[in-house]
Every structure is written in structure tokens, then in C-alpha cells.
matplotlib code that plots the C-alpha trace (Angstrom):
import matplotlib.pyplot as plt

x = [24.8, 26.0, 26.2, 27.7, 24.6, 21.5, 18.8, 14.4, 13.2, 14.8, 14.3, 14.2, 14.6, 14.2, 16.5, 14.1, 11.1, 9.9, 10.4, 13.5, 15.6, 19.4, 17.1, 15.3, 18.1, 20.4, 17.2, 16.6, 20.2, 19.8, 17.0, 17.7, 19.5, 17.1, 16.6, 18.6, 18.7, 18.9, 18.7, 18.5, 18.0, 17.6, 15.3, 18.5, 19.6, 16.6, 16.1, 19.7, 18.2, 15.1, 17.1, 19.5, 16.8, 14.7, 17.7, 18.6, 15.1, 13.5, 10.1, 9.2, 9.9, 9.1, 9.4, 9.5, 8.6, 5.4, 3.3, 6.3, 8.3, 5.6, 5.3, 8.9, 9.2, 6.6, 7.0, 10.8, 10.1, 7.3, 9.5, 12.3, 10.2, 9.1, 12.6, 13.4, 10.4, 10.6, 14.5, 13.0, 10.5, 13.5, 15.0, 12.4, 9.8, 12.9, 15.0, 12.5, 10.7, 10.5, 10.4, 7.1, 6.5, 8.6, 6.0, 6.6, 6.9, 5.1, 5.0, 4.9, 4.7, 6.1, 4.6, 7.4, 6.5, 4.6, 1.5, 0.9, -2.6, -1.9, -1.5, -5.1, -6.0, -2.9, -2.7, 1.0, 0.7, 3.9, 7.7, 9.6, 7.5, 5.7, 9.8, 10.4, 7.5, 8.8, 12.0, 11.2, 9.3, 6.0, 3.7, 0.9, -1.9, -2.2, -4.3, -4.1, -4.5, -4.8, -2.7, -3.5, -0.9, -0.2, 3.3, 4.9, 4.4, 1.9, 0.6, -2.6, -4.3, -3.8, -5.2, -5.6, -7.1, -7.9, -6.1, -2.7, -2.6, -2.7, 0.7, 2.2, 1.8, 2.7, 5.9, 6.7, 6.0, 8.5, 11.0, 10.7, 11.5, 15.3, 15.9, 15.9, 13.2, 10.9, 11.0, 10.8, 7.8, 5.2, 5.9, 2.6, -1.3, 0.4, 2.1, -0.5, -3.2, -1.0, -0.5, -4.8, -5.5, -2.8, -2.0, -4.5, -7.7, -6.7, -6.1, -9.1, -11.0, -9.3, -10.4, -12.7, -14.0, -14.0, -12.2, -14.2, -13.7, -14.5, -14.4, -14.2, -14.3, -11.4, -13.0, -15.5, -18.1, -18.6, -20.6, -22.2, -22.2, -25.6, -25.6, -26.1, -22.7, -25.6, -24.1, -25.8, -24.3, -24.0, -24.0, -20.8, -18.8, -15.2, -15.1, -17.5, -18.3, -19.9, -19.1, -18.8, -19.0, -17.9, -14.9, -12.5, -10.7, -10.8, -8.8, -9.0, -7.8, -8.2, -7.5, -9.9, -7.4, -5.0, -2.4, -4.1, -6.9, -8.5, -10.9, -11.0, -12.3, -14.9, -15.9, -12.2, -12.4, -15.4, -15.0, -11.5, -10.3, -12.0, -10.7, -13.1, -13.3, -14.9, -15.6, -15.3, -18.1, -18.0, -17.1, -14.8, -17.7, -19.0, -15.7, -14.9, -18.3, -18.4, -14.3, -15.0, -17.4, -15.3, -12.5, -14.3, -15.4, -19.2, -20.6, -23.0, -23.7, -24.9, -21.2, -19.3, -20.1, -18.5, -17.8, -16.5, -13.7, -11.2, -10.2, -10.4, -9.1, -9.9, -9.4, -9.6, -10.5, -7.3, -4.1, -4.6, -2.2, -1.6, -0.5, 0.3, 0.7, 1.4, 3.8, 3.5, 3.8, 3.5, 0.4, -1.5, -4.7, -5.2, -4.8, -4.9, -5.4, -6.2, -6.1, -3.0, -2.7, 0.1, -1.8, 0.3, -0.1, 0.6, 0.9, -1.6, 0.0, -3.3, -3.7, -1.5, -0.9, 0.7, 4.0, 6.8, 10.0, 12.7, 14.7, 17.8, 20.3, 23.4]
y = [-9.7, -11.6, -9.2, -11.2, -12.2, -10.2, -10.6, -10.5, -10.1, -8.3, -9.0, -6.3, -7.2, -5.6, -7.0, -4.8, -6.8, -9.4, -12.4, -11.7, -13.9, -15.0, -17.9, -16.6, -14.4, -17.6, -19.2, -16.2, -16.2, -19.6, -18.5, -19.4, -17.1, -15.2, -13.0, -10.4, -10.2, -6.9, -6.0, -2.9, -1.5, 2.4, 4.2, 6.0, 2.4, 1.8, 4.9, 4.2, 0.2, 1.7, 4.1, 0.9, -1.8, 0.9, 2.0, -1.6, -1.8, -4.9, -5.7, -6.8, -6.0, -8.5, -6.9, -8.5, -7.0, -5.2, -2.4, 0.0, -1.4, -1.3, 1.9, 3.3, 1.1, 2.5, 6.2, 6.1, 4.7, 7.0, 9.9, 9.2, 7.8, 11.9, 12.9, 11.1, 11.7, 15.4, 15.3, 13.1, 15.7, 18.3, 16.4, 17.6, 15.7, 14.9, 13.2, 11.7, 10.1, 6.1, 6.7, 5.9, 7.5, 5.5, 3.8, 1.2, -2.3, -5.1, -5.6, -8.6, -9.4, -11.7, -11.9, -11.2, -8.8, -7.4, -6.0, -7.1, -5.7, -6.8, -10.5, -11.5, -10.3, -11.5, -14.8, -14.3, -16.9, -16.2, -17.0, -17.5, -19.4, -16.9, -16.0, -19.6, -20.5, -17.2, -18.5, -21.9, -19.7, -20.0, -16.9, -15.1, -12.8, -9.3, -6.6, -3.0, -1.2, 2.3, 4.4, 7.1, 10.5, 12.7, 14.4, 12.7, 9.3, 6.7, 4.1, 2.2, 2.7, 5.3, 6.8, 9.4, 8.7, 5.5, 3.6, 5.4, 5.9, 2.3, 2.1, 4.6, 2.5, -0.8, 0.9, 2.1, -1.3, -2.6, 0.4, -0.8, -4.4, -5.1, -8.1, -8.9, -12.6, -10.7, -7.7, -10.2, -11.9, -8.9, -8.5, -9.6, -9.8, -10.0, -6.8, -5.2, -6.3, -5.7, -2.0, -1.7, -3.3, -1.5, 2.2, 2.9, 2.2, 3.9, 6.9, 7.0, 6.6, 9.5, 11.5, 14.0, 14.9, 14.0, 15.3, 17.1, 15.6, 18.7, 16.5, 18.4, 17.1, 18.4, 16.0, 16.5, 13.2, 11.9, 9.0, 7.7, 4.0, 2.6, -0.2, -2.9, -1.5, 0.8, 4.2, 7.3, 10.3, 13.5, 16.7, 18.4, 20.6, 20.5, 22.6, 21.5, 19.8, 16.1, 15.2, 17.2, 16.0, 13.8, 11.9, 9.0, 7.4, 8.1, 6.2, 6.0, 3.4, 1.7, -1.6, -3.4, -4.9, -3.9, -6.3, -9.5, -9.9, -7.1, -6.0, -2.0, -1.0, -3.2, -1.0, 0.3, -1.8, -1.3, 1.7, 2.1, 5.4, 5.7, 5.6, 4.4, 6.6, 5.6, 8.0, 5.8, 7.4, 4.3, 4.1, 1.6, -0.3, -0.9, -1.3, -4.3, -5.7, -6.4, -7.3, -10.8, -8.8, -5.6, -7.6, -9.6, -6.2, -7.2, -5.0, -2.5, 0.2, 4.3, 5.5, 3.3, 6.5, 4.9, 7.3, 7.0, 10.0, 10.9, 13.6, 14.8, 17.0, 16.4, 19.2, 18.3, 20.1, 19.1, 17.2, 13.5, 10.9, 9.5, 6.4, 5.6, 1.9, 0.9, 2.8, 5.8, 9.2, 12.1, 13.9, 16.1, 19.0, 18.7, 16.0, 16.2, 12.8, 12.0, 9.2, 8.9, 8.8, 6.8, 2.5, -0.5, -3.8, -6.4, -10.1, -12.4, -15.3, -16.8, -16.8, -18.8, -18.9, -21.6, -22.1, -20.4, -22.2, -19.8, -17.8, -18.6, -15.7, -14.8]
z = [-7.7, -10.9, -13.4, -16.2, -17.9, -18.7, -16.1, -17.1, -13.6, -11.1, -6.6, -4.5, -0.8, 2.2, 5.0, 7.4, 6.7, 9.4, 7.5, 5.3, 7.4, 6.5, 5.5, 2.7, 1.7, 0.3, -1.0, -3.1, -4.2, -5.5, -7.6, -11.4, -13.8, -14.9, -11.8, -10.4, -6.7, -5.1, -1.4, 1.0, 4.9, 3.6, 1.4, 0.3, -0.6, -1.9, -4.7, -5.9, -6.8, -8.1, -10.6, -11.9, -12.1, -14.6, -16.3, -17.1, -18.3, -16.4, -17.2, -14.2, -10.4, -7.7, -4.5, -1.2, 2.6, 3.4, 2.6, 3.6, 1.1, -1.2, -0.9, -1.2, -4.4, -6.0, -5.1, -5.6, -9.2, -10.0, -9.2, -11.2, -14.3, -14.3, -13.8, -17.3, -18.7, -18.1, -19.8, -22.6, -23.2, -23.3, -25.9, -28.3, -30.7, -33.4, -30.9, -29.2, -32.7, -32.0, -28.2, -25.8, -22.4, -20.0, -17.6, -14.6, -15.3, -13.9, -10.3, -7.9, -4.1, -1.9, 1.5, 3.5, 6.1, 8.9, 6.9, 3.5, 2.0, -1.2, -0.8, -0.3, -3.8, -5.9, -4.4, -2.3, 0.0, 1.7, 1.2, -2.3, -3.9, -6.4, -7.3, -7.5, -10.0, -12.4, -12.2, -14.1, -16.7, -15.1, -16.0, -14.8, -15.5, -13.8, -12.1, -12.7, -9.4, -9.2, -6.5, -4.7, -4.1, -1.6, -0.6, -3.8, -2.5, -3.5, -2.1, -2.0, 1.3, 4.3, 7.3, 9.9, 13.4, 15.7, 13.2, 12.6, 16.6, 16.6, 14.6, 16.7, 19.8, 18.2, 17.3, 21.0, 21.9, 19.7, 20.7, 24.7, 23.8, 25.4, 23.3, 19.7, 20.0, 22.1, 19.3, 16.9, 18.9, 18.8, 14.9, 14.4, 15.5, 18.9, 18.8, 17.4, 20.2, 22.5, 21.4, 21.2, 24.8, 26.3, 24.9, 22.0, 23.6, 27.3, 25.7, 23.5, 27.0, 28.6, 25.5, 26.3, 22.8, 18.9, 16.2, 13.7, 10.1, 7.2, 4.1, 0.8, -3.0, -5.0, -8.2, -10.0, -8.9, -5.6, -4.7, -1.4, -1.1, 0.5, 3.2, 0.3, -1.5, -4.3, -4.9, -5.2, -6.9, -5.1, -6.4, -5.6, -7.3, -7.0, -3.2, -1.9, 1.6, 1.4, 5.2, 7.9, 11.4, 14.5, 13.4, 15.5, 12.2, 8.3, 5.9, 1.7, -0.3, -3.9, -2.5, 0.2, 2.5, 5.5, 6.4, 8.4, 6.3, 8.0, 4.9, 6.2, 2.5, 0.9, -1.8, -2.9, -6.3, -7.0, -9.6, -11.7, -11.2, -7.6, -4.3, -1.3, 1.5, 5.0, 7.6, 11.4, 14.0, 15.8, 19.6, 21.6, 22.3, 18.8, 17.5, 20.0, 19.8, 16.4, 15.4, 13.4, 11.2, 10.9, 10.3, 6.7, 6.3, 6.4, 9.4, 8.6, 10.7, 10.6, 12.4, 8.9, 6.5, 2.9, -0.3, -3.8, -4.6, -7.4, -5.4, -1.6, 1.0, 5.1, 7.5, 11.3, 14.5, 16.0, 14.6, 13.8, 13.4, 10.1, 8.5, 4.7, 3.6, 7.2, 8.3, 10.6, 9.0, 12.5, 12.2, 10.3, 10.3, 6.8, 4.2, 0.3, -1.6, -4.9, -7.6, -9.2, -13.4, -12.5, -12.7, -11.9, -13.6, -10.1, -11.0, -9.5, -8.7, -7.6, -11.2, -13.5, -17.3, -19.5, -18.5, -20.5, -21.0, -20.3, -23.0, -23.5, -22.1, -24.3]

ax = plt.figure().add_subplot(projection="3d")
ax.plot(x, y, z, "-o")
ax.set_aspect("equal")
plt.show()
């Protein structure tokens, strides 16, 4: 990376991702002057690029892979924002007169890899474009997204059951492939399909039974969301159980989408500070029965159980699998989540400013 002259935006890449090809990698090295271009294949690579890009003070990150690289990005900056915020604190209020809480910068996403939730609602149509457009001083407006915590990593979606089992087969899939075009073949819907028809749902048949789901507020409001998307506060004190029952998947998120277009949480934006949480009852049969509507996340039905939450905690009759942002994460009895304090500003490049010229770099 050129480090001659002072960057405004800085790339992060990750040569993991489906779609970062040797391709996109010399496109985005051609990008104008005013971004730096970083790329990585570890986390351990990818906290050590975190750590520079803040200290060097960019004001914006645009980040490019999927949800698993989302997720590493913003967990590896949120925890070393508190490291310096804690050792500005040491500093004491004298030292630290003229200085503001350190907070993340602006984030953006390019549509680069296997599962991307977020593109569907900041208009990341896929490719460099987006980086392109900011590199010829285009701007845009944002969205503040909140995240949700668990395990000191943050994220915006995760779950535990039918789903995250599904990840775990898709990625055995991938591990038996013997060459690298048919692995790079089933990176997609395919894989994914493949992984239901063939592992996912033969095991849920040979199931004899259904985990119980024990769902607890840790927060202080709850709400149940009606069939027509009304809520309905419940009273429930911070303890105390709001579900309890029959239980094959159960995700939270404060974003609607998975990767695909698959709209798994309808009602996650519908309340700043909130996190949607949907309880699956629903069989095989339903499920498969009713995919086009699941999928623009318009199906009602008595087994899709829907709640607002600030704060929660899920205890199971047996261990479930989880997944956060995509990616799986081995399995769990019990699951604390909660709504970060921690919001990100994400640019919508569906929704353009006036352009910018660019400023001139010394």
C-alpha cells in the first residue's frame, strides 16, 4: 500500500471471500488516491489492519466480503476503541480536556461474498462500484444500524437451530469438494440447497423430538408482534420467561435480511434500540411448502412466534447449533444477547448526495 500520501477512506479486503478474485484485487488497486487498500486471509491479520486504519484516523471504512467479514471488522474495532478509550480515561479529565470518546467511523459494503444481509438495504449491488463512485468524490447518506453482542463480538443477525445446522452442512459440503471450481461452484444458493436436500433435512427426519426453547428477558420491555406487524407490550420484568415451549430454529437480529434476499426478520427495524426475535415451530413440511413467501418474509403462520427485545437469554433442552453473521460458531445450551450501545452509521449507496469534488492531498 502507498503510503506516501495521506489517505480519506480506507479498503479492507478479504482474499477469503467468494468473489474477491485476483480480478477485483488489481481493480481495487487502481482505485484513485484517496483510498487506501488493505487486504487479509486471518482474523489475526485482520485486528492488526483494524488497529492501524483507526489509529491513522480514517473516517470511513469500506469493507468488502460477507457477513463474516462484517462481523470480525466490527468486533475487532469495537474492542480496541474500548481498549483506548479505557487508557484515555486513565489519562485523567486534565489530559484528556479537548478530547471526545473515540467512536467507529463510517462504514460501507461491497458485495463481495457468499452471504451478504446488508446489501439489500444499503443499495450494494455487487463488485467495486460503490468504491469506485467514492473515489471520484461521490457521497452518500447513511443508516445507523444498531448491533447486537454476545461473547465480545457483534454482529447484526444470528441463530441457533434448523438454520445454523444448515451452515454446518453447507460447510462439510464444501470440505468434501476435491477440487477448487467445484468448491468454488457450491459457493452459492447451490451449495446451500444442496447441504438442505441432502444432510440438513435427513437428519431433521430421523429426529425423534424438539428442542425446548426457555426464553427469558434480561431488559426491561418486551413486545409481541401481531400477525399484521402491531405490537403489544408484555409485562415482564427483567427474569422473566415470555416463551417457553417446542422449538426447531430461533434467530435475533436488528437487520431484516440473511444473505440471498432471504428476509428471515421483517420486523428487526422496526424499533431503534430493538432487536427482533422469532421463535420457528414450523415443521419440514410447512417450511418447504411455503419457501417463496418465507423467503420475502411475508408468510404468516401460529409456529413464526415474532418479539421485540433489548435484552434476552435462551436456554435449550439439549445443545443447538449456532450461527452469528453467517458463519458457524459449534453449539450452545444457553445464549445471552443483547443490544449493543455501540450504533454504526453504514453508507447507503442506494442513496446518493451531491457529488463532492475531491480534496486535494498534500
Amino acid at each position: 500500500m502507498d503510503r506516501k500520501k495521506p489517505k480519506e477512506f480506507a479498503i479492507i479486503l478479504n482474499e477469503n471471500a467468494h468473489r474477491v478474485t485476483r480480478s477485483v484485487l488489481r481493480s481495487a488497486r487502481r482505485a484513485a488516491p484517496r483510498i487506501a487498500l488493505y487486504t487479509s486471509r486471518t482474523q489475526e491479520e485482520g485486528y492488526q489492519i483494524i488497529k492501524e486504519v483507526l489509529d491513522r484516523g480514517y473516517r470511513r471504512i469500506i469493507c468488502g466480503g460477507g457477513d463474516g467479514t462484517l462481523v470480525h471488522v466490527l468486533s475487532a474495532a469495537k474492542q480496541y476503541l474500548e481498549e483506548k478509550n479505557a487508557r484515555l480515561h486513565e489519562m485523567g479529565h486534565n489530559a484528556r480536556e479537548g478530547l471526545s470518546r473515540l467512536s467507529l467511523p463510517e462504514l460501507g459494503i461491497l458485495k463481495l461474498g457468499t452471504g451478504n444481509s446488508l446489501a439489500p438495504i444499503l443499495g450494494s449491488k455487487g463488485g467495486l462500484k460503490p468504491l469506485r463512485r467514492l473515489a471520484q468524490g461521490e457521497e452518500f447518506e447513511t443508516q445507523r444500524i444498531n448491533l447486537i453482542e454476545t461473547e465480545d463480538r457483534c454482529f447484526t443477525f444470528c441463530g441457533l437451530g434448523w438454520d445454523a445446522q444448515i451452515l454446518n452442512d453447507y460447510s462439510w459440503i464444501k470440505e468434501q469438494c476435491r477440487t477448487r471450481l467445484l468448491s468454488r461452484l457450491l459457493q452459492n444458493l447451490i451449495g446451500y440447497f444442496a447441504a438442505i436436500a441432502f444432510r440438513t433435512i435427513p437428519k431433521v427426519l430421523k429426529a425423534r423430538s424438539r428442542a425446548e426453547a426457555t426464553v427469558r428477558s434480561l431488559g426491561p420491555k418486551v413486545y409481541r408482534i401481531g400477525s399484521d406487524g402491531t405490537l403489544e407490550a408484555i409485562s415482564c420484568a427483567p427474569g422473566d420467561v415470555f416463551y417457553q415451549g417446542p422449538c426447531h430454529a430461533i434467530g435475533a437480529a436488528t437487520t431484516p435480511y440473511y444473505g440471498y434476499g432471504l428476509k428471515a426478520f421483517p420486523y428487526a427495524m422496526k424499533m431503534p434500540g430493538f432487536m427482533q426475535v422469532r421463535v420457528v415451530k414450523a415443521g419440514v413440511t410447512e417450511l418447504l411448502s411455503h419457501v417463496p413467501a418465507i423467503w420475502q418474509g411475508t408468510y404468516k403462520s401460529p409456529n413464526f412466534i415474532d418479539f421485540l427485545v433489548e435484552k434476552v437469554h435462551f436456554t435449550f433442552s439439549e445443545t443447538m447449533p449456532l450461527q452469528i453473521g453467517g458463519d458457524a460458531e459449534g453449539y450452545r445450551k444457553e445464549l445471552a444477547l443483547e443490544v449493543s450501545e455501540t450504533t454504526v452509521d453504514f453508507l447507503d449507496f442506494g442513496s446518493p448526495t451531491k457529488a463532492t469534488p475531491p480534496t486535494a492531498t498534500a
